[in-house]
N, C-alpha and C positions, 0 to 999 in steps of 0.2 A: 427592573434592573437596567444599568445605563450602560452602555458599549464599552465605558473607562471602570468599570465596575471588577475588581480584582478576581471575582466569583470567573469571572467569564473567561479564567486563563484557563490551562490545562495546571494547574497546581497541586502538590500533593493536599490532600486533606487536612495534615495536622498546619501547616503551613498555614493554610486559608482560616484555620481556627483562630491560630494566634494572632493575623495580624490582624482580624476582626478585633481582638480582644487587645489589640492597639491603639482602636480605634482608626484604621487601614480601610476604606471603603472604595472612594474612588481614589483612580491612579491620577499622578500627575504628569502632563504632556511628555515627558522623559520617559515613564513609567509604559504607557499606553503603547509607546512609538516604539520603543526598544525589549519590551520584554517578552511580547511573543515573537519576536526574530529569535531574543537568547534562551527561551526555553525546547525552542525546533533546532535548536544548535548550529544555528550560525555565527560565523566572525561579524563582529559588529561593530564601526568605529561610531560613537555618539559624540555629539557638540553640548557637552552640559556643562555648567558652573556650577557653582558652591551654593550649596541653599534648593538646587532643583529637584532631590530626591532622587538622584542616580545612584546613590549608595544601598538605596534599599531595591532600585531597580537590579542593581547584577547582584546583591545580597541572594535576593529570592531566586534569580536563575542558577547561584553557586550552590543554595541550599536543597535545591529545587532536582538536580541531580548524585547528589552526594547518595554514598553506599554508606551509613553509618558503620554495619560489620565490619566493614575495609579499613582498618588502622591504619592508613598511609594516607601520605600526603593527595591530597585530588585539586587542590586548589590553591592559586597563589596569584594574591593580589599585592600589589608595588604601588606603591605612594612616596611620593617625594618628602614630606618631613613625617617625623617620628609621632606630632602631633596628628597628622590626619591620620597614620595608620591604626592610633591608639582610636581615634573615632570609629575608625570601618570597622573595627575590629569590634568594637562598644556594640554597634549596629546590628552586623552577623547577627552576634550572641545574641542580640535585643528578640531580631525575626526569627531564629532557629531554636528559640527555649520551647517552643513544644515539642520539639523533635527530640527523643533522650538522648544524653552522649554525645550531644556535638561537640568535639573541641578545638578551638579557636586559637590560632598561635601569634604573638606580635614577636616579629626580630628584627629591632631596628639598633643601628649604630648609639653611642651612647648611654651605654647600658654595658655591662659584666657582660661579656661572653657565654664564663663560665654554664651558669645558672640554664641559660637559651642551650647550651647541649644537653641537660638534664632535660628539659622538657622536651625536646624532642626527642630524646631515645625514650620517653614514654610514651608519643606516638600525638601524629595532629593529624584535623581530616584537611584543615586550611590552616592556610599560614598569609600572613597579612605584616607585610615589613617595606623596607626602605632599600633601595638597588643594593647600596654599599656594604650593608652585612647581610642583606641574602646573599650576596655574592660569596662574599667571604666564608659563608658555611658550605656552601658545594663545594668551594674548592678544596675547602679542606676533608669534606665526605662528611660531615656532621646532618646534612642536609640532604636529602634524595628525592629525582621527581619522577621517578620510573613510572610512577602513578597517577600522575598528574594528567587530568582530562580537562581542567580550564585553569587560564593566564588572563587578569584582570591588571592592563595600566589604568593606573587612577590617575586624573592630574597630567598626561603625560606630557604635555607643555610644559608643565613646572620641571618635570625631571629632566628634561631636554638642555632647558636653560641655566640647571643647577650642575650641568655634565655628566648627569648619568648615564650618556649614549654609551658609552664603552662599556660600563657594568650592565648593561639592558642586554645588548647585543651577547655579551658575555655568558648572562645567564640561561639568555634563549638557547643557546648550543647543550642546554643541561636537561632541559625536556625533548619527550617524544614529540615525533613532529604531524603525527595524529591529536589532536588537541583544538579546543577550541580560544580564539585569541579574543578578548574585548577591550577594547580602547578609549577612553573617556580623554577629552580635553576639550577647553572654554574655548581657547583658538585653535586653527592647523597651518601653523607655516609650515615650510619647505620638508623642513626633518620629520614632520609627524605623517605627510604622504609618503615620504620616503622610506622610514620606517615600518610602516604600515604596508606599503607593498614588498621590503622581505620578508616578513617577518608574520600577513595575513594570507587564507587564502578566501579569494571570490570576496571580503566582507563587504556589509549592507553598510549604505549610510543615513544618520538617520542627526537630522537638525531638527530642534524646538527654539521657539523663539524665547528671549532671554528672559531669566524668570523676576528677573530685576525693573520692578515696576517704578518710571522714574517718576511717575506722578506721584508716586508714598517719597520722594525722596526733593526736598528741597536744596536747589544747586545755590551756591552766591559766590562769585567771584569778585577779587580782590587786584587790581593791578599797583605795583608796586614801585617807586622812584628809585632809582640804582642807589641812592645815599641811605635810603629806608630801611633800618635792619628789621632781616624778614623775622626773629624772632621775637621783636618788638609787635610786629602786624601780629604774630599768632598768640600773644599773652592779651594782647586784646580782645580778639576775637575770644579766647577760653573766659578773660572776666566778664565780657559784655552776654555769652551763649550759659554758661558755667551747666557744662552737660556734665553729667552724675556717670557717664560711661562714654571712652572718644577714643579712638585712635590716629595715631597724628603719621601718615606715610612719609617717608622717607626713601633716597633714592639710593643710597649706599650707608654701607655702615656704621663709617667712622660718624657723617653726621645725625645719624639713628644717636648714636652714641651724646655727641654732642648738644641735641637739643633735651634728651631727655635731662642732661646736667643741666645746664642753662634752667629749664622751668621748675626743677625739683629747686635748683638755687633762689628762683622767685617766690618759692612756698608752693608750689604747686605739687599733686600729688601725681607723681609720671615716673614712668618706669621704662630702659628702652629692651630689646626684643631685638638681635640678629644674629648670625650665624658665627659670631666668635667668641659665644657666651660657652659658658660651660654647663652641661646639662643640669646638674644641681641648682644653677643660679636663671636656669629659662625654664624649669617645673617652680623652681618659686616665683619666679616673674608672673608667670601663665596662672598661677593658684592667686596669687596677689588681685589679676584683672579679674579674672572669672570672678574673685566674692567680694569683688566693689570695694577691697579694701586701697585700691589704688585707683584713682578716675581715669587714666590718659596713662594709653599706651604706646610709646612710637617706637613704630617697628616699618622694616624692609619690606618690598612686598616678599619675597621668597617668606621671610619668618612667620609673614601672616597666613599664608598661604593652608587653609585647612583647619583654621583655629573653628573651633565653635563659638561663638562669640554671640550670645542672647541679650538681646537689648540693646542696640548698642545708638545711643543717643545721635552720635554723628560724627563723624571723619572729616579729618585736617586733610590738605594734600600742600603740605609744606611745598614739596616739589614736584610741577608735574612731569609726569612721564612722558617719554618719546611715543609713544604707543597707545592709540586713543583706547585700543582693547583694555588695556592696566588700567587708563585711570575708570573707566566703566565698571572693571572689579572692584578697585577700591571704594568709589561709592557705594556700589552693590552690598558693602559691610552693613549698611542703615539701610534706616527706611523698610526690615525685611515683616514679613506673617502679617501686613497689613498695619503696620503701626509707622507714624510719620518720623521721617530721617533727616537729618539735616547735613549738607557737602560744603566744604570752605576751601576755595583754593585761591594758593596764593603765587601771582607770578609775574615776572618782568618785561619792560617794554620789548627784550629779546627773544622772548617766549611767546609773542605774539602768534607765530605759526604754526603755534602749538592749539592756542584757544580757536584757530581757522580754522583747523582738523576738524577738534571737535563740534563745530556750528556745521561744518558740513556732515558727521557723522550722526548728528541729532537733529537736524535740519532744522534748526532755530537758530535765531539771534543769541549769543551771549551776549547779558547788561552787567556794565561794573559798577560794583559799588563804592562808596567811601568806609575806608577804616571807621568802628566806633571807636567815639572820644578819646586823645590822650589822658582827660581825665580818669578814666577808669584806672590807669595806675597807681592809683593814690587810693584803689578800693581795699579791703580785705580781700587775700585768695579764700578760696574754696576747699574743706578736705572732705573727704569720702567722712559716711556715716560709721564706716567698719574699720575695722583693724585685724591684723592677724595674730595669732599664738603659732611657737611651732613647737610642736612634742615629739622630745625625743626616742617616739617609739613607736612602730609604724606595725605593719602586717606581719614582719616576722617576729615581732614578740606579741601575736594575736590577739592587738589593740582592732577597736571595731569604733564605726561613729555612734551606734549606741551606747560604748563606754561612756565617750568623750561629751557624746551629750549630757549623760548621766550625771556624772560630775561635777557638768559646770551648773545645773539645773537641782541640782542635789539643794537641802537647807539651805536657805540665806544665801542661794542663790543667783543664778539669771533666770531670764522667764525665756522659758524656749522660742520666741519671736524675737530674743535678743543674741539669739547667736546663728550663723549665717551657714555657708557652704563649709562642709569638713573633706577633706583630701587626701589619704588615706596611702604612703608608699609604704617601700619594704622597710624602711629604716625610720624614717619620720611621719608628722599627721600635722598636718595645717590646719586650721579651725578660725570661720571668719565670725567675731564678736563685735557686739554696738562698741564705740568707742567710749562712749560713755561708762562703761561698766569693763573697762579695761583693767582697772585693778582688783575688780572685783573676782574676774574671772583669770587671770593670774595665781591669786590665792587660792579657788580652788583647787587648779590644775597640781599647785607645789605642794599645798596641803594635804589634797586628796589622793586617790588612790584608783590609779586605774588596772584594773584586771589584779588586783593587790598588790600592785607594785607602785614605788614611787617612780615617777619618771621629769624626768631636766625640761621647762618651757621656757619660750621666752618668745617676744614680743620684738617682731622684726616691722625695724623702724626704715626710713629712708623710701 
């Protein structure tokens, strides 16, 4: 048994089963540092990223304490987008399925209200959401934390910068002030001390160094002549790399917006991702990248911020950031589990002071390269191997991806290697297919029969 060995906490029994039966053995440096502070019940503020295993680090101290017979709330974790909370939330459940009974609540903005009252007057032991409409339900009484023995910010940087100070501050006045507070953020400027000393008490601090290994991650820099359009430099770089999965950062959203137009108009498959989307249209963006039916995602940092994103070939940095921290996240998307990552950034003589930072923050030389060839304009683009269906009939008409697989794999057929990720809402079901068997799997869908019923697909293009 090694010192990082999970056995070695005080953990309840069924706990240490399961995440055996995870595959869970040793912890990782976030894990080790921070989890016997949070299971002796201390405030804890930790310096983690995305990718370090901090989610399953206060998972197991949240699950670790929980009275399952207690139908009330005991725990509530705050996450800046709607997307990581649906992760923590994924996670919990993941480590607390041996436990019976655990129930797991998401209440995040963009979503019914309604429906989020109904499940809480059925009763959560945690609830896992977004400042904005946790807020929104205490005020209205929908929500109670009378019971509440631990407060989990996730991200609190990201929530800081997105302006959730008001709503954080807000909702603290709604729990008892016996409680234990644990704080997670990549950076700590000024507001997350400050916060942190009203709002903890005594906490431990506890830094691991960044799990962002730059050696898996190949950097290339591109300097750019003020006459050179920069989305010229990045259609080159996409035909000359032509990565099967990219995200292309962006520093605001209109031009998020703008270059996703631009490369979809060059024939490329790109999709953009920020905060003025409408939820329907950023679960289908987010379902599009996840099953590789779309190559190149560009998106804000705040929108990326918490995505799960497996695989991911390599990262644009169209623009870089004022903040050497950002652009370390941004690359930090590639390169991750040991698999090599590729980093492209693109920026101008006046941007100079920016690429200084960074040689000082990485303490190397940046070398600039030359754009590859103009000629590559004159190549074929590139599409994704997949495409998607979207079926008009989701979990409330108790459609499942066993249906859906069913169906499409039924007679004369797909061969189940030929259809991809299925995504599964209350209203609809996304399903990623080869593109090559596009029409084939069309046909089934309209022909066939899921759960006996016929239901409306169709084949979202663009």
């Amino acid at each position: 048994m090694t010192a990082t060995d999970f056995t070695t906490l005080k953990l309840h029994p069924l706990l240490l089963k399961n995440i055996a039966s995870l595959g869970y053995h040793d912890m990782t440096p976030i894990q080790s540092e921070s989890l016997p502070l949070m299971i002796q019940g201390s405030d804890v503020i930790a310096q983690a990223k995305t990718g370090s295993g901090k989610t399953a680090a206060f998972g197991l101290a949240l699950l670790n304490k929980l009275n399952v017979k207690q139908f009330k709330v005991q725990s509530l974790v705050l996450c800046p987008t709607r997307e990581l909370a649906d992760q923590v939330a994924k996670e919990i459940r993941r480590l607390g399925r041996g436990i019976h009974n655990i129930k797991v609540l998401t209440l995040c903005g963009g979503m019914p209200f309604g429906p989020q009252i109904g499940s809480l007057q059925h009763g959560a032991h945690i609830v896992v959401g977004t400042p904005g409409r946790v807020e929104e339900h205490l005020r209205k009484g929908t929500l109670r934390l009378d019971h509440l023995t631990t407060v989990v910010l996730d991200e609190a940087d990201r929530m800081l910068d997105m302006g959730f100070q008001p709503s954080l501050d807000e909702i603290i006045t709604y729990m008892p002030k016996q409680r234990q507070t644990l704080l997670f953020s990549a950076t700590f400027p000024e507001q997350i001390q400050s916060i942190s000393q009203r709002i903890m008490k005594a906490p431990k601090m506890v830094t691991v160094a960044t799990t962002h290994n730059s050696v898996s991650i190949q950097q290339r820099f591109y300097q750019l002549d003020d006459q050179f359009p920069r989305i010229t430099a990045l259609q080159l770089l996409l035909l000359a790399y032509r990565p099967s999965s990219s995200v292309v950062f962006c520093n605001t959203r209109r031009e998020t917006q703008e270059v996703a137009n631009a490369l979809a108009d060059m024939g490329l498959s790109a999709l953009a991702l920020h905060g003025d989307m409408e939820q329907r249209m950023r679960d289908q963006t987010l379902v599009r990248f996840a099953n590789k039916s779309a190559s190149i995602l560009v998106a804000t940092d705040v929108a990326a911020r918490g995505l799960d994103i497996d695989e991911l070939d390599a990262v644009f940095v169209y623009q870089l950031s004022r903040e050497v921290d950002v652009h370390i996240h941004r690359i930090g998307r590639t390169g991750r589990a040991g698999n090599q990552g590729s980093a492209f950034s693109l920026f101008s003589a006046k941007e100079t002071y920016k690429i200084e930072a960074l040689e000082k923050h990485l303490q190397t030389s940046i070398e600039v390269e030359p754009l590859p060839s103009m000629d590559l304009l004159n190549e074929p683009t590139f599409k994704p191997a997949m495409a998607t269906l979207q079926i008009d009939g989701g979990k409330k008409q108790k459609v499942r991806p066993g249906d859906i697989l069913g169906a499409l794999t039924s007679e004369g057929g797909l061969q189940a290697k030929e259809v991809g990720k299925i995504h599964i809402f209350d209203h609809c079901a996304y399903v990623a297919v080869s593109r090559r068997e596009l029409k084939t799997a069309l046909h089934k869908i309209e022909r066939g029969k899921l759960k006996g019923r016929s239901f409306r697909v169709r084949h979202i293009r663009g």
